[in-house]
N, C-alpha and C positions, 0 to 999 in steps of 0.2 A: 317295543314295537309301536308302529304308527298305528293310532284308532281313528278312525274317519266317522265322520257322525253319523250320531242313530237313526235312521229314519221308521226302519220296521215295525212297525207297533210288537212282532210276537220278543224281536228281540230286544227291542225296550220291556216286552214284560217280562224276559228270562233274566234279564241285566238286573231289574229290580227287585224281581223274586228271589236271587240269588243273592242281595244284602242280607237277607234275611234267613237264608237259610241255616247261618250259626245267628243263636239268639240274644247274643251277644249284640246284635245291631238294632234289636230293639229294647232288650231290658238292660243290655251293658250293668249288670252286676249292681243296677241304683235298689239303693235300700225300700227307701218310699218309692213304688211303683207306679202310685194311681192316678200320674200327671202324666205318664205315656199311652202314648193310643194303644191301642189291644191290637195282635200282630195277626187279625184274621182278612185283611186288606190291605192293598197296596196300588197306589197309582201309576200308571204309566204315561200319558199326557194330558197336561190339559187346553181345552181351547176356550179360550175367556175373552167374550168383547166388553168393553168401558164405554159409557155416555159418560163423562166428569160434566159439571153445570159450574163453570166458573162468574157466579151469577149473585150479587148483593141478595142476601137473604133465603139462596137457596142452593146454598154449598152441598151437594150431594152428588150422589154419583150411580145410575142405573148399572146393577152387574146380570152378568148369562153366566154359566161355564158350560161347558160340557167334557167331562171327568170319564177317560176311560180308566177301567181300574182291575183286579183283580182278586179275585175272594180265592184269598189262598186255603182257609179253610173253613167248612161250613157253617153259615151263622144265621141269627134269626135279625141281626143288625150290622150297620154299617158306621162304622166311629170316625168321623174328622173332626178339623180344628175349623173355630168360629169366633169370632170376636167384634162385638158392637157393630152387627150388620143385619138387615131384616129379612127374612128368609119369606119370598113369594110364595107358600106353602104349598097352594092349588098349582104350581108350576112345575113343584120336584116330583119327576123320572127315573124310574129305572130301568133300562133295557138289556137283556142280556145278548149276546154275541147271534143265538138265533132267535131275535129281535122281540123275544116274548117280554112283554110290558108286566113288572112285579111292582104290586100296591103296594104301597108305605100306606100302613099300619098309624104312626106317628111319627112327628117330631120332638126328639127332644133335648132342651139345650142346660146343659151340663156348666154354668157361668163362672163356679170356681175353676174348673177342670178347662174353660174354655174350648168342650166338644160343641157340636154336633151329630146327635144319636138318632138313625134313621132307622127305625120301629116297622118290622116286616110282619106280616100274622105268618109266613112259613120260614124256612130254613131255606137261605140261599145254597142252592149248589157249587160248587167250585168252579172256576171258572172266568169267562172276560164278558165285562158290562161297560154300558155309558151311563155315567149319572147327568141328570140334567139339572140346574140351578137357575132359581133368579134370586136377585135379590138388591138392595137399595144399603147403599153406604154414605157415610158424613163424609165429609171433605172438611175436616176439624183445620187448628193450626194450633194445638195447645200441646198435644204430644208430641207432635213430629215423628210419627211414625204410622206405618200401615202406610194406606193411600190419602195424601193430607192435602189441604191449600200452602201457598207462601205467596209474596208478594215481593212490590218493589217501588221506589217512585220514582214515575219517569221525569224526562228534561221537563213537561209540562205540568211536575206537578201532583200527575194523575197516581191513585193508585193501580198497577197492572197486578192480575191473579195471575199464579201459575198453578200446577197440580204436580206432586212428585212423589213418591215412593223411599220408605226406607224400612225394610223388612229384618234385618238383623235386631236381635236373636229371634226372637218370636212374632213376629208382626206382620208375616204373610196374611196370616189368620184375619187381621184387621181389615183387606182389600177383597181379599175373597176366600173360597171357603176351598181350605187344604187341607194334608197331610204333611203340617206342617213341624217336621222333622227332620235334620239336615242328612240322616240315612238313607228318606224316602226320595229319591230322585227320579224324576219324571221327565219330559220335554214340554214343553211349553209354547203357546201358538196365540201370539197376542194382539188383539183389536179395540183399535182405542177410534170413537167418532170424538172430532174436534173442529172446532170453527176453521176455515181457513185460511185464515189469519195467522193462526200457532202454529206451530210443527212439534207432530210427536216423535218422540225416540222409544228405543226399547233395548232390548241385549241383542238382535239381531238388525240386519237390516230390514228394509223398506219391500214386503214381498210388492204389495199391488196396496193403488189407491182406487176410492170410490169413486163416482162423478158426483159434484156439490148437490147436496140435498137444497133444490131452493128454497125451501120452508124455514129453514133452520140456518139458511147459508154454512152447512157442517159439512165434512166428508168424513170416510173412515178409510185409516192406516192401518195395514195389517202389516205386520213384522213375519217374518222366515220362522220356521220350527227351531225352535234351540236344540241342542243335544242334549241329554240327558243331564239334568242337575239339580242340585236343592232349591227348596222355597223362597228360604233368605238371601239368592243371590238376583233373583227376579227383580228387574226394575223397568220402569215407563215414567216420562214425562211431558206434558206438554206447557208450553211457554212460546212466547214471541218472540226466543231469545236470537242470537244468531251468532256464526262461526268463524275459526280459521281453522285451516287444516294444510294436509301435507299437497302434492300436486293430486294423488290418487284420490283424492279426497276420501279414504278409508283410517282415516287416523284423523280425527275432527275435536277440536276444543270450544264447545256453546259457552256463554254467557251472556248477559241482559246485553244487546246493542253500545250503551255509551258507555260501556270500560273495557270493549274487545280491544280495544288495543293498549291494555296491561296485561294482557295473557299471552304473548309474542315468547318472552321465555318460556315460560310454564310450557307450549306447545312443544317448543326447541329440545328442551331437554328431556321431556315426557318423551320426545321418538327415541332418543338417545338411549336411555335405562331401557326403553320399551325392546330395543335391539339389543342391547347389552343382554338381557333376561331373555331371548331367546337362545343368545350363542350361548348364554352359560347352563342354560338346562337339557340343550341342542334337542329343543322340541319347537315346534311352531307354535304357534296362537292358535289356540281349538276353535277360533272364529273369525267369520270375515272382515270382520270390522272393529274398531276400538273407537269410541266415543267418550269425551268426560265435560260435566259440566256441573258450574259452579250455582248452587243454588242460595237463595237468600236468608233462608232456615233451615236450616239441617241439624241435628242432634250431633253429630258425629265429625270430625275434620275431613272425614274422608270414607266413603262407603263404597267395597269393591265390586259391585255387582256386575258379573260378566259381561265385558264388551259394552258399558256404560257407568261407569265412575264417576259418583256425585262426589261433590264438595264442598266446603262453607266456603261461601265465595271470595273471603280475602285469601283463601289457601295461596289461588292462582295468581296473584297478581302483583306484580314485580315490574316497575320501570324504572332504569339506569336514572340516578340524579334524583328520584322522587320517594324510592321505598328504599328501606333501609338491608342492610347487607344479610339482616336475619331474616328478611322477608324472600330474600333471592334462598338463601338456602333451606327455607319450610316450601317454597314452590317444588324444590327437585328434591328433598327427601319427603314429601309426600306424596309427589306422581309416585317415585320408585315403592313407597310401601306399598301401595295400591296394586301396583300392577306387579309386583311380585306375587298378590295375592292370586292374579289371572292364574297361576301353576299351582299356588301352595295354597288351598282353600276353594278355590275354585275347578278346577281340573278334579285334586285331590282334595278328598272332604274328610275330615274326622268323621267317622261313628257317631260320636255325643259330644254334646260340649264341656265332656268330663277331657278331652281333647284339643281344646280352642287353642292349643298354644300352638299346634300344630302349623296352623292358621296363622297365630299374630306375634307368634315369636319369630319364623321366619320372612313374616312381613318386619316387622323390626329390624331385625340384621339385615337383611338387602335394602333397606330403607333406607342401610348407611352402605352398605357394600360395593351397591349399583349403583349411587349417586358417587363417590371413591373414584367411580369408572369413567361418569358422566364428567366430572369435573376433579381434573386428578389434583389439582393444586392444594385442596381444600385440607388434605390430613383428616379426612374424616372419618377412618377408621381410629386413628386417636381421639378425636371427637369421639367416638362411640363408647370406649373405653369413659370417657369421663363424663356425658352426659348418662346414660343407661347406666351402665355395670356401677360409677359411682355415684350417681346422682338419684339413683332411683330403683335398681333394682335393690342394692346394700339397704339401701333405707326402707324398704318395703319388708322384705326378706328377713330382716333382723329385728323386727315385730315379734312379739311370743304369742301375737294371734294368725300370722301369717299364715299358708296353706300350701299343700303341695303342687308342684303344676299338674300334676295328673288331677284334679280335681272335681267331682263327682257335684253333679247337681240335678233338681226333678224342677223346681218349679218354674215360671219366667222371673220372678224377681231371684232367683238363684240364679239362674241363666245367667242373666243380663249380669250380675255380680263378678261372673267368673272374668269379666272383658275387665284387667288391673294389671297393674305391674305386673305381677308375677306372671300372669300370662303375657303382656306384651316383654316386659323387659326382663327379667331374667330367664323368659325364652330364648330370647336373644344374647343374651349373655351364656349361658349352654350353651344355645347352637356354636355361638363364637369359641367359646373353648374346647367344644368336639373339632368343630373345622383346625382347631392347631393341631391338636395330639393326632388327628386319622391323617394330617397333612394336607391342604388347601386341594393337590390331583385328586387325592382321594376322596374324599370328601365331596368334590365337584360330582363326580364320577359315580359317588350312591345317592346323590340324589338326582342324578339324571334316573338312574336304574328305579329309585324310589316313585320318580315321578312316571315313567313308562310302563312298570310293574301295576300300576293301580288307576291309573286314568281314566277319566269317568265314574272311579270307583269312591269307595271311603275307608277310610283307615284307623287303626289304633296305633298310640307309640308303637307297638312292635312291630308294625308295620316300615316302621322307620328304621327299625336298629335290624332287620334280619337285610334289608338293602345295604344296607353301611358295611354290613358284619362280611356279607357277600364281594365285595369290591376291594374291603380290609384284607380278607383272608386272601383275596388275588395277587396285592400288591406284597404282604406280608408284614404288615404295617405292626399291628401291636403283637407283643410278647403271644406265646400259647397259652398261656394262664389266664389271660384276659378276654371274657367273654364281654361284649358292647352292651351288649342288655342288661347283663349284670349290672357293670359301671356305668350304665346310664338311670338304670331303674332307682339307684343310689341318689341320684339327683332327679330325678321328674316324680318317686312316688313318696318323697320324704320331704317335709318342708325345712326351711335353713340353708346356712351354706356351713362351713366349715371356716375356724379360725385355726390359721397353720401358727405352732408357736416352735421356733426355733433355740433351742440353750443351747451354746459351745461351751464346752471342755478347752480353756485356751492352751491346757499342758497337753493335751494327748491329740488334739486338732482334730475330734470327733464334735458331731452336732445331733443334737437328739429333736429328732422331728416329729413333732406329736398336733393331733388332730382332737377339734370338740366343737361343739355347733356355736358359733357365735350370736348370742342375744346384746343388742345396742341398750339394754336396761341394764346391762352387767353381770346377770343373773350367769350361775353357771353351765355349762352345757349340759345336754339331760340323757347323753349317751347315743344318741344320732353321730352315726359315722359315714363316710364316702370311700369312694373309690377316687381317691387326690390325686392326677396327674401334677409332680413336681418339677420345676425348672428352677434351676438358680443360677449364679456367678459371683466369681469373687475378685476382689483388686488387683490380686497379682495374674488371672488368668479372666479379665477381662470380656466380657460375651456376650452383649445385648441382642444380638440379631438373631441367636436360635432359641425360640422359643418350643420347642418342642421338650415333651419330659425327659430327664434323664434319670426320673425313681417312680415310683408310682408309693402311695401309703395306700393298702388295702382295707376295703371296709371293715374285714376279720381284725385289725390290727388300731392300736391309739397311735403308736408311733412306730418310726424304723431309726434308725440311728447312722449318719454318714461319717467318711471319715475324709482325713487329708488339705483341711483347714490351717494356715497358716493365723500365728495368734495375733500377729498386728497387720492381718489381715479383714477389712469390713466384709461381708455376704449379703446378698441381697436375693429374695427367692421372689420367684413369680415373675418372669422376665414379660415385659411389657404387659405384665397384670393381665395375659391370656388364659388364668385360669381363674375361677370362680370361686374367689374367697382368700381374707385377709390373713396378714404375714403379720406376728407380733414377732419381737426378739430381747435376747436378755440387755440391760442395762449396757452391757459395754459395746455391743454390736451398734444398739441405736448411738453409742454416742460416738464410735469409728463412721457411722454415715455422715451422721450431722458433721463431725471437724471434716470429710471428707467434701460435701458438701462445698461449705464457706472456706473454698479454695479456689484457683482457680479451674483445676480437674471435675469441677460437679460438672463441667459439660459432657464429660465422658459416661454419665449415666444415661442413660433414655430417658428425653422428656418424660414417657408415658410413667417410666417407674420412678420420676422426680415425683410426678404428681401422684403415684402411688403411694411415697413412703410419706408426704404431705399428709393425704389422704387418713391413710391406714392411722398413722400416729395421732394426731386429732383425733380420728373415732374411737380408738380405744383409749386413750384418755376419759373420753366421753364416758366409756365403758367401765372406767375403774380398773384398766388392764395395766396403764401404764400413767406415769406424773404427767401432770399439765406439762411441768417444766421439760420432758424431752421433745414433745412439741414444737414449744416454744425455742430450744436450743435448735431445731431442725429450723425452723422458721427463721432464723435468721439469716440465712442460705439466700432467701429470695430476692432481696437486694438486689443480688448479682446476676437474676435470673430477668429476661426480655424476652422468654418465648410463654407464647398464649396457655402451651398442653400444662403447666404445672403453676401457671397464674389462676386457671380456673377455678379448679377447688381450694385456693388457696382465697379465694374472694369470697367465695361461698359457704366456707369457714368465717374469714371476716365480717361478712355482713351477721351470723347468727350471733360470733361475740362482741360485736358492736349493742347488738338488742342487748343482752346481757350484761355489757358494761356498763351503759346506757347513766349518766348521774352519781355514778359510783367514783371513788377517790382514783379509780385505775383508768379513771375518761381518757382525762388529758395526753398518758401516757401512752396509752394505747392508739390515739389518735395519731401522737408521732412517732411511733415505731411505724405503722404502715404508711403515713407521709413519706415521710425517708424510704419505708422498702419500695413505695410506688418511684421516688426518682429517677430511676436508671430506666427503664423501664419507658418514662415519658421523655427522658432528654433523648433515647432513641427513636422513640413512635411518633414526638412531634404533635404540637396542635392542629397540625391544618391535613385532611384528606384529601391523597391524590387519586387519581383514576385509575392508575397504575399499581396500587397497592397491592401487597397480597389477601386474600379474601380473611385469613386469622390476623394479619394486621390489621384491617380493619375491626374488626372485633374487639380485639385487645386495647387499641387506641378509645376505644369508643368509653370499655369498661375502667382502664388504667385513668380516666381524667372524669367520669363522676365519681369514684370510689375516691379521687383526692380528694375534689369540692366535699366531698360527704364527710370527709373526714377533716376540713377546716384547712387544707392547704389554702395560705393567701396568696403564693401564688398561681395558683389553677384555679381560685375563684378572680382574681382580680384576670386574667385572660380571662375566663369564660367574660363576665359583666364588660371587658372589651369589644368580643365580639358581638355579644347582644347590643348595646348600642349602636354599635356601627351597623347592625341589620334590621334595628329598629326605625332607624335614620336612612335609609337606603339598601332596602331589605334588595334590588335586582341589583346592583355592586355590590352588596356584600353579603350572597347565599350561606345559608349554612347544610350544611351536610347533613341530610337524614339521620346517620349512623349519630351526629353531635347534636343534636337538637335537643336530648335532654343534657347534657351536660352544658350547652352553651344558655339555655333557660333556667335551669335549674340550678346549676353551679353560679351563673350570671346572678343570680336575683338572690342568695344566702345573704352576701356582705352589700347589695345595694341599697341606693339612697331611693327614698321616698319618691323621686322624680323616674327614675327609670322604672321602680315597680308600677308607679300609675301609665306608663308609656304601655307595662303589658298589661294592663287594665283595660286601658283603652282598645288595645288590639282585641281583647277579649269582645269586647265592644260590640266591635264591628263586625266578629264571626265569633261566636260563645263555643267553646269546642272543651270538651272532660280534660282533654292535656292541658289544656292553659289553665284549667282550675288547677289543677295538678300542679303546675309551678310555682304559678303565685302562691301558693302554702308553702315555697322553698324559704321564701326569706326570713330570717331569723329574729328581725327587728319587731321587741313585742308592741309598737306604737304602728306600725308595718299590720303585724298580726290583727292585734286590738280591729283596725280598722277594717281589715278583710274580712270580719267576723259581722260586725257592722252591717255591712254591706250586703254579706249573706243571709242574716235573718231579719232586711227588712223587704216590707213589700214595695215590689216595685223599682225595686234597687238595677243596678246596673249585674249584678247575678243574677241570674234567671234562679226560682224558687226551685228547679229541678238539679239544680246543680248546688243547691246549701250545704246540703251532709255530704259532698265529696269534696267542699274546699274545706270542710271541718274536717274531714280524713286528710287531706293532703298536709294540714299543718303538723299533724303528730306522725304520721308519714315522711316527710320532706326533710327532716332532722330529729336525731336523739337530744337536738337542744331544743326543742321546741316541745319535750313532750310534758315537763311540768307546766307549761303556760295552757298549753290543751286540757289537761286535767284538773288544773285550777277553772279554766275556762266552763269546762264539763259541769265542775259543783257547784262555780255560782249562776250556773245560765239555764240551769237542766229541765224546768220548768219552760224558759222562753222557748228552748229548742223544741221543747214537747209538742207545746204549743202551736211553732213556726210551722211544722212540720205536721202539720193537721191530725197529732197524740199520733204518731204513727209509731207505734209500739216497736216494729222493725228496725225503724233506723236507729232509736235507743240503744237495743239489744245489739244491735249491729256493733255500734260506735264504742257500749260498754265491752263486749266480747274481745274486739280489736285490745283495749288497753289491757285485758287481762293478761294477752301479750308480750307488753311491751314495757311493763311498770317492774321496775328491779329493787326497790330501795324499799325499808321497810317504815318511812315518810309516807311515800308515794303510799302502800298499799295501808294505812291507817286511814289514809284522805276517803282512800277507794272503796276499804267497807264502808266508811261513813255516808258516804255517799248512794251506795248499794241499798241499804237499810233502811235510809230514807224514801227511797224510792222503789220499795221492792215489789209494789203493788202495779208499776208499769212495766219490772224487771222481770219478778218472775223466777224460774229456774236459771236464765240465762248471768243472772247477778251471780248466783250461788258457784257458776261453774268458771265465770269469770274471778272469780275470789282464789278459787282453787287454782287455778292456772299462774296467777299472781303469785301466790305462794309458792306455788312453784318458785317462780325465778327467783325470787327472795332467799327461797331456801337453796338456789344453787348459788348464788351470788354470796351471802353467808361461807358456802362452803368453799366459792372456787375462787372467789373474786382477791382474799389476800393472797392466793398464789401468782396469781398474775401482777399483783403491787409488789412482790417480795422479788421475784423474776425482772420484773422492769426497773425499778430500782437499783436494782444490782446492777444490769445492763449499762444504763446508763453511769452508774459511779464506774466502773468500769473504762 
């Protein structure tokens, strides 16, 4: 049903009383209790005016509130939240509903606990009161959070202040004094006085303005009553900033004046997802207005506070010819994460933030879903699949410290902890493999139920799965046996995922399918089971496109056993890797892939599961599940392969064994096995960027021709150093392309001669910018090097002294051939650098840290203690863990690096 907002204070206070009435919405089952407020109060509105003083020297900020509330049961006190703000003492009120004025006793302030305890001499009766507050706050810029300052500098120079807000998780508290708990939801009524000059925003619109204080030249802006909602979604700002918007002007993108016009996307497709996420929840927007604006410090890429969406201000800004192609696609899958949140976090709130994932796993998945919609061309639902699911949920997940998403926390630094992968991305990666098996209708169809069932409200997972479970049982979706809760509680109250391991019987054409928790250390699984939605296909019966299960392995159960397998038949499970968790198989299956593969039929597998069995076989290698060498035989496939979905992780692999080869006898070798697989690949993609591209062509292109130059192709360094001259030489004939700028710099400058790297010296020159330090570390020549070093630790040099320790990073950075000259570099200079660097102990550590790295040889890490040892009175513990880490790679290079000489060799006699 439709809920229209709250205005009634009695049903604002039955709406919030009735959070509370299972106790669950305030103790939620937390072990350590004494970081939650005590459950004898609850707020219903608040009305709060702001003085912010954007004023050199007196950053602060005069607060009021006035707190209606309700003392649900008798107390001799009243408990809120308070954090680094000064409490007017002589000014705190209490009135009750028949206006009788109750003495506060005391105050007192709880600093670990960050309360607020207001000390009665009687027993308040039950009932509705105003609290009245003043009080005075900093307007910091160190935390970026609460009510803080940021800035900017304008065409002239100047610096301009703003004031902004960011209240997630716990940071209400900081601005003014709440009931700051995302159960407690209140309405809110906000007045901010500001110069009139600025324009303030808020979560609603514009109720009424002041007439100008002549004194002060100020007015004050009061915003509309919110409906009912949590603390952490509350935001205000005021700045100079200015807008574009839709014709209604009810859809408005702010930023500082001179780069409103690189926000022109960003707005475009912000309405797009914004519409898209209506029709798909088939609810409207619970408010009259949407606003986002890009701020110059923010903590967060993106903060969804109702009907006002801040942002770090490069999020927004995207223009055709000048940002590059990954910049257009963090413009529209960050509006969409955001403003999915407007339903999923904002509308609908978890209970606690034993819950977050509710929140930012399905901001995650429409973050890719609704942008999908926005811009269909993209394959971004294969993107998702390979940046989340394999890029970072697997890699989180497969931690043996990792945690369940239902995850339970009491204090703010636990809070603030639970915002990680596993809550954003294997949120998302769940939610994506529920939406296959209930079926994309279904699915749509309980969480509309989901989101109309509980609006305004807050929720627990089971809040979620009895919606689902409701819509399932209509359409008839899963088996009887299968209760949702069950098989989801398997996955959100247990951490891990499951590694599905596949043996055939090639005589009897039976497959024994067994399940156990997959640790990326190797270790074995420790008896954690799921409820496995399985999909597969096989060669002779062909079936990429239904991903939906056709077995289930029950939590009660390690395996089931299939039959009807033909033997010179390959299988492959996990169709478009829609389910959560890796495929291993016996020896002859992976090696029916791979000869399947390196034919010309790999195109009939699914990109997504090319890059799956990429994927999967690499990390269990990793794992000790299976040889380098079946990897490696799969790996030879890719030659033949020119689409971006199963390039991906296939680069992303190569960059980690590039670190690892790094100096060792398997360089060279290694270096022209992916030369060669990159050919096909670039004689298709082409050096030059057209406007007409497809958006993963560009991509691809961009990555396919640094990964040559990285890897010493002379012909992709000798084009890049073509191009760069020629745009060194007449850089308006001859632009180069965003998306190539590092590869035409960085690939250009590897095999250059001493005249064209001073050509970007000189450019440096004349605008000093971290990227061009950045390049200039490409080139490989140590008389090249030698003198960039030079240059950087003297005074006065044409390197500005703030950029020295980032052109000494770029050099052991910018090539695995550069990294013994940096190390040698390192031991005989360690002292000058100390020195240069005014003994700044950081950027030592920094610089030592990095090599721990990146050092593979057991040369290298002899030099490295030596060098540790010596210096361990500037080093520290930071030597000691740098050692450790060294050793590491030594010791996998030791073990793994002759499989790969033994492998390559053979390859090539071959």
């Amino acid at each position: 049903m439709k809920i229209l907002l709250i205005t009634s204070l009695l049903l604002a206070a039955v709406t919030t009383a009735s959070l509370l009435n299972d106790s669950d919405a305030i103790v939620d089952n937390v072990t350590t209790t004494n970081y939650r407020l005590p459950n004898n109060s609850v707020p219903i509105s608040y009305s709060i005016s702001l003085i912010p003083y954007l004023v050199e020297d007196n950053f602060t900020y005069d607060g009021e509130s006035a707190i209606k509330l309700e003392i649900l049961k008798s107390s001799s006190s009243i408990t809120l939240h308070i954090l680094n703000l000064t409490i007017d003492e002589s000014a705190t009120s209490l009135v009750s509903s028949g206006n009788k004025n109750h003495k506060i006793a005391s105050h007192t302030y709880d600093t670990k606990k960050q309360f607020l305890i207001l000390n009665f001499a009687t027993h308040l009766p039950t009932g509705y009161y105003t609290l009245h507050l003043k009080y005075v706050g900093i307007l910091d810029n160190e935390t970026l959070n609460g009510f803080y300052r940021s800035s900017y500098i304008n065409d002239n120079g100047e610096t301009v202040w703003l004031a902004t807000t960011v209240f997630a998780t716990t940071a209400a508290r900081r601005a003014f004094p709440c009931w700051d708990e995302p159960a407690l939801k209140a309405t809110f009524t906000i007045s901010i006085k500001h110069d009139v000059n600025y324009t303030a925003l808020s979560n609603m619109p514009v109720a009424n303005q002041s007439a100008i204080d002549k004194t002060d030249n100020k007015l004050w802006t009061t915003f509309e009553t919110t409906p009912i909602m949590s603390t952490y979604l509350v935001a205000f700002v005021v700045s100079d900033f200015g807008y574009v918007s839709n014709d209604d002007k009810n859809f408005r993108l702010w930023t500082r004046k001179n780069i409103l016009n690189t926000t022109a996307y960003a707005l475009t497709v912000g309405q797009s997802e914004f519409a898209y996420l209506k029709e798909y929840t088939s609810i409207p927007f619970a408010l009259p207005k949407m606003d986002e604006i890009s701020i110059p410090d923010i903590i967060f890429d993106g903060m969804e506070n109702w009907g006002l969406v801040t942002y770090s201000e490069t999020e927004l800004q995207y223009v055709d010819g000048v940002s590059t192609t990954s910049a257009k696609q963090e413009a529209a899958t960050i509006t969409s994460h955001e403003f999915a949140h407007q339903w999923f976090g904002n509308l609908v709130t978890p209970k606690w933030w034993k819950y977050i994932w509710l929140n930012e796993g399905f901001a995650t998945y429409f973050e890719f879903y609704i942008t999908g919609k926005a811009e269909k061309s993209w394959r971004i639902m294969e993107q998702f699949i390979l940046r989340i699911v394999q890029g970072k949920a697997f890699i989180a997940d497969s931690a043996e410290t990792t945690h369940p998403m239902n995850q339970d926390a009491s204090t703010p630094e636990e809070i603030i902890s639970l915002l990680d992968s596993i809550c954003y991305d294997k949120g998302a990666a769940v939610i994506h493999m529920m939406s296959i098996f209930l079926t994309p209708p279904v699915f749509r169809a309980g969480l509309t139920r989901y989101l109309k069932n509980n609006a305004y409200g807050v929720v627990t997972s089971d809040d979620l799965w009895s919606a689902l479970q409701e819509v399932s049982d209509e359409y008839e979706i899963l088996p009887p046996e299968i209760c949702l809760k069950k098989v989801m509680d398997t996955w959100v109250e247990q951490p891990g995922f499951p590694l599905i391991t596949v043996t055939r019987d090639y005589k009897t054409g039976k497959a024994n399918i067994s399940q156990e928790r997959y640790f990326q250390s190797g270790a074995s699984g420790d008896g954690t089971r799921w409820w496995v939605p399985i999909s597969y296909t096989t060669q002779s019966d062909l079936n990429f496109s239904s991903t939906s299960p056709r077995e289930w392995i029950p939590q009660a159960k390690n395996n089931i056993v299939l039959s009807g397998f033909k033997p010179t038949d390959w299988t492959i499970f996990n169709i478009q890797e829609s389910g959560y968790y890796r495929v291993n198989y016996d020896e002859k299956n992976w090696k029916l892939i791979s000869n399947y593969l390196d034919s010309d039929d790999y195109i009939k597998i699914h990109p997504v599961n090319r890059a799956q069995i990429i994927d999967d076989s690499y990390n269990l290698a990793v794992a000790n599940r299976i040889s380098f060498s079946i990897f490696l035989d799969i790996s030879v496939y890719i030659r033949r392969d020119v689409d971006y979905i199963p390039w991906y992780p296939m680069l992303t692999i190569d960059n980690y064994l590039y670190q690892k080869l790094a100096n060792t006898r398997s360089f060279s070798l290694f270096k022209r096995f992916f030369v060669e697989s990159f050919e096909k690949s670039i004689v298709t993609l082409g050096y030059v960027q057209h406007n007409d591209d497809e958006h993963l062509i560009k991509f691809h292109r961009a990555d396919m021709l640094i990964y040559a130059c990285y890897h010493s192709s002379k012909k992709c360094r000798s084009k890049a150093t073509a191009r760069l001259v020629a745009y060194l030489k007449d850089p308006i004939a001859n632009p180069i392309s965003p998306d190539l700028k590092n590869w035409v710099f960085c690939g250009g400058l590897n095999n250059a001669n001493a005249t064209v790297w001073n050509m970007v010296l000189d450019l440096y020159a004349k605008s000093p910018s971290r990227s061009l330090i950045y390049y200039l570390g490409c080139s490989e020549h140590k008389e090249i090097l030698t003198k960039y070093m030079s240059l950087a630790t003297t005074e006065n040099s044409t390197i500005l002294k703030e950029h020295a320790s980032d052109a000494f990073a770029s050099i052991y950075d910018g090539s695995g051939d550069n990294i013994n000259f940096a190390l040698d570099y390192l031991i005989d200079n360690f002292d000058k650098l100390y020195a240069f660097w005014d003994q700044s102990a950081d950027k030592m550590t920094g610089h030592v840290s990095s090599f721990g790295y990146i050092l593979t040889t057991r040369e290298q890490l002899t030099k490295f203690k030596a060098l540790i040892q010596k210096h361990n009175d500037v080093l520290g513990s930071t030597g000691s863990t740098a050692i450790a880490n060294a050793e590491s790679n030594v010791k996998w290079t030791d073990t793994y690096e002759p499989v790969f000489y033994k492998w390559f060799n053979k390859f090539y006699k071959a």
